[in-house]
C-alpha positions, 0 to 999 in steps of 0.5 A, spaced: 500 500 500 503 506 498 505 512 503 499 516 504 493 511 503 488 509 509 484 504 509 479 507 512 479 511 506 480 506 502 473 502 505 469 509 505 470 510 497 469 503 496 462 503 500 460 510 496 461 507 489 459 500 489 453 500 494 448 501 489 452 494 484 452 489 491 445 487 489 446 485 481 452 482 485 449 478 490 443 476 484 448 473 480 452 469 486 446 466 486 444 465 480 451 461 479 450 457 485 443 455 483 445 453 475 452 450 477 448 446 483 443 445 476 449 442 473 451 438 478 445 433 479 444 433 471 451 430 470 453 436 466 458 439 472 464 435 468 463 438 460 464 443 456 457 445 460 460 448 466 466 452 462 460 455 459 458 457 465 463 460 468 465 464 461 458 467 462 458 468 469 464 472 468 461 476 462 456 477 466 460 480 473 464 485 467 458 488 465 456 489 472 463 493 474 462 496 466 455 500 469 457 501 475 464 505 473 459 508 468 455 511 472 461 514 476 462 518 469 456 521 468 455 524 476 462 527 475 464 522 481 471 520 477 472 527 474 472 530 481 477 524 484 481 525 479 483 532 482 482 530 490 488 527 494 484 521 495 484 519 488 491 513 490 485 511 495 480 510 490 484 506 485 485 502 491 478 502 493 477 499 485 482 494 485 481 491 492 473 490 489 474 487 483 479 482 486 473 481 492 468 480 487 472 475 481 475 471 487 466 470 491 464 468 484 471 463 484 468 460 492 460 460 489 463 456 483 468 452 489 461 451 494 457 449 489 461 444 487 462 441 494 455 442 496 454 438 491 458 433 492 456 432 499 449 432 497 450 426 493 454 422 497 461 423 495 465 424 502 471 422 501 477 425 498 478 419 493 472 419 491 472 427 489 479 426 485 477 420 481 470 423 479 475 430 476 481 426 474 480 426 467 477 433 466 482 437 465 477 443 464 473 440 471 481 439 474 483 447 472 477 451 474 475 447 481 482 444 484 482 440 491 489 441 493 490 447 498 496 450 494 491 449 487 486 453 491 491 458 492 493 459 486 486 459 482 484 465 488 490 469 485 488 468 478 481 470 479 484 476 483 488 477 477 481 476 471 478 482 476 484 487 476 485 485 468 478 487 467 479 494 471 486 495 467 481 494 461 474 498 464 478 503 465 483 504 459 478 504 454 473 509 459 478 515 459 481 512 452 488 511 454 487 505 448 494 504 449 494 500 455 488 496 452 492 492 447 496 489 452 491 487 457 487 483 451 494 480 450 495 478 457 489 476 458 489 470 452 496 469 454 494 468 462 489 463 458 493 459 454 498 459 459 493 455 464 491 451 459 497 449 456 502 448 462 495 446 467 501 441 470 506 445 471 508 448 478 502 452 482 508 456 483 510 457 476 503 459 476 503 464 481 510 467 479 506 469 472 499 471 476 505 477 480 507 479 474 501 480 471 500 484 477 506 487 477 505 490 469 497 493 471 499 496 478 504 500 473 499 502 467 494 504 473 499 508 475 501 512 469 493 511 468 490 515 473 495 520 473 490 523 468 488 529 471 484 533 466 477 532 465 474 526 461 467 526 457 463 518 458 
């Protein structure tokens, strides 16, 4: 956290521009945990199916960041923020949403799935690693090892500030910062998917300097200080 932002104006900015998403959010949570509970007792947990799932339900969470930071710009909200102090506290109060919101839509896919499997009597470890060994999409999205897990809560960390990197870039129309992200993206993808077997830490060194490059664009990003038209 740099020298002059506190917390606790961090937590106020945060509750101001984000009170009035938290519903759509929560809506969504349960829509996930419902369809992925749906996919579970039609057997269809383990196919392309849930990949699809996931893809819309990250869309869908997108779209909900988008409208909120949007209405932020028609009320002149980020326009006057640029120009306080605080704006280090608000980029910060983003970032640490974004983060919170991607990795509660990870852990609503993460406890549907083992409400589902204790539901349909599926207790033990062997039998969790047995039902998801063959899927490799299954495998990737929903791990059962501690230092998977961790990993996977780093790289939804990491989808949420992406898509911060990507909101807002395009918003003030400094499109030289969202080409690299679309780049990063599509390599954090095949990186995930071509090298799933590799080291959780190999992984989590490519998740620190992806997070490395976009705290550095949000610097040189927010150190706009004129004015931007929505």
């Amino acid at each position: 956290m740099e020298e002059g932002v506190h917390m606790k104006q961090i937590f106020t900015i945060m509750e101001q521009t984000s009170r009035h998403s938290i519903k759509a959010i929560s809506i969504l949570y349960i829509i996930v945990a419902i369809g992925m509970m749906a996919l579970g007792f039609t057997q269809q947990v383990y196919s392309y199916t849930y990949l699809l799932l996931v893809m819309v339900s990250v869309i869908a969470l997108w779209i909900i960041q988008i409208r909120r930071i949007s209405k932020q710009f028609k009320t002149e909200t980020y326009q006057r923020i640029l120009l306080l102090p605080e704006k280090k506290a608000y980029m910060w109060s983003e970032l640490i949403f974004h983060m919170i919101t991607f990795m509660g839509l990870f852990l609503v896919f993460y406890f549907s799935w083992l409400l589902y499997l204790m539901i349909s009597g599926m207790h033990s470890v062997n039998q969790i690693v047995l039902t998801s060994w063959d899927n490799a999409i299954f495998k990737l999205m929903l791990p059962y090892e501690r230092l998977n897990l961790i990993g996977n809560l780093m790289l939804w960390m990491n989808i949420g500030i992406q898509c911060y990197v990507f909101t807002i870039s395009f918003k003030l129309k400094k499109f030289i910062f969202v080409i690299p992200v679309i780049i990063l993206d599509f390599c954090q993808i095949q990186f995930s998917w071509q090298y799933s077997d590799y080291s959780v830490i190999f992984h989590m060194m490519f998740y620190i300097a992806a997070w490395g490059y976009s705290y550095i664009s949000l610097k040189q990003i927010f150190r706009q200080k004129k004015e931007v038209k929505s």
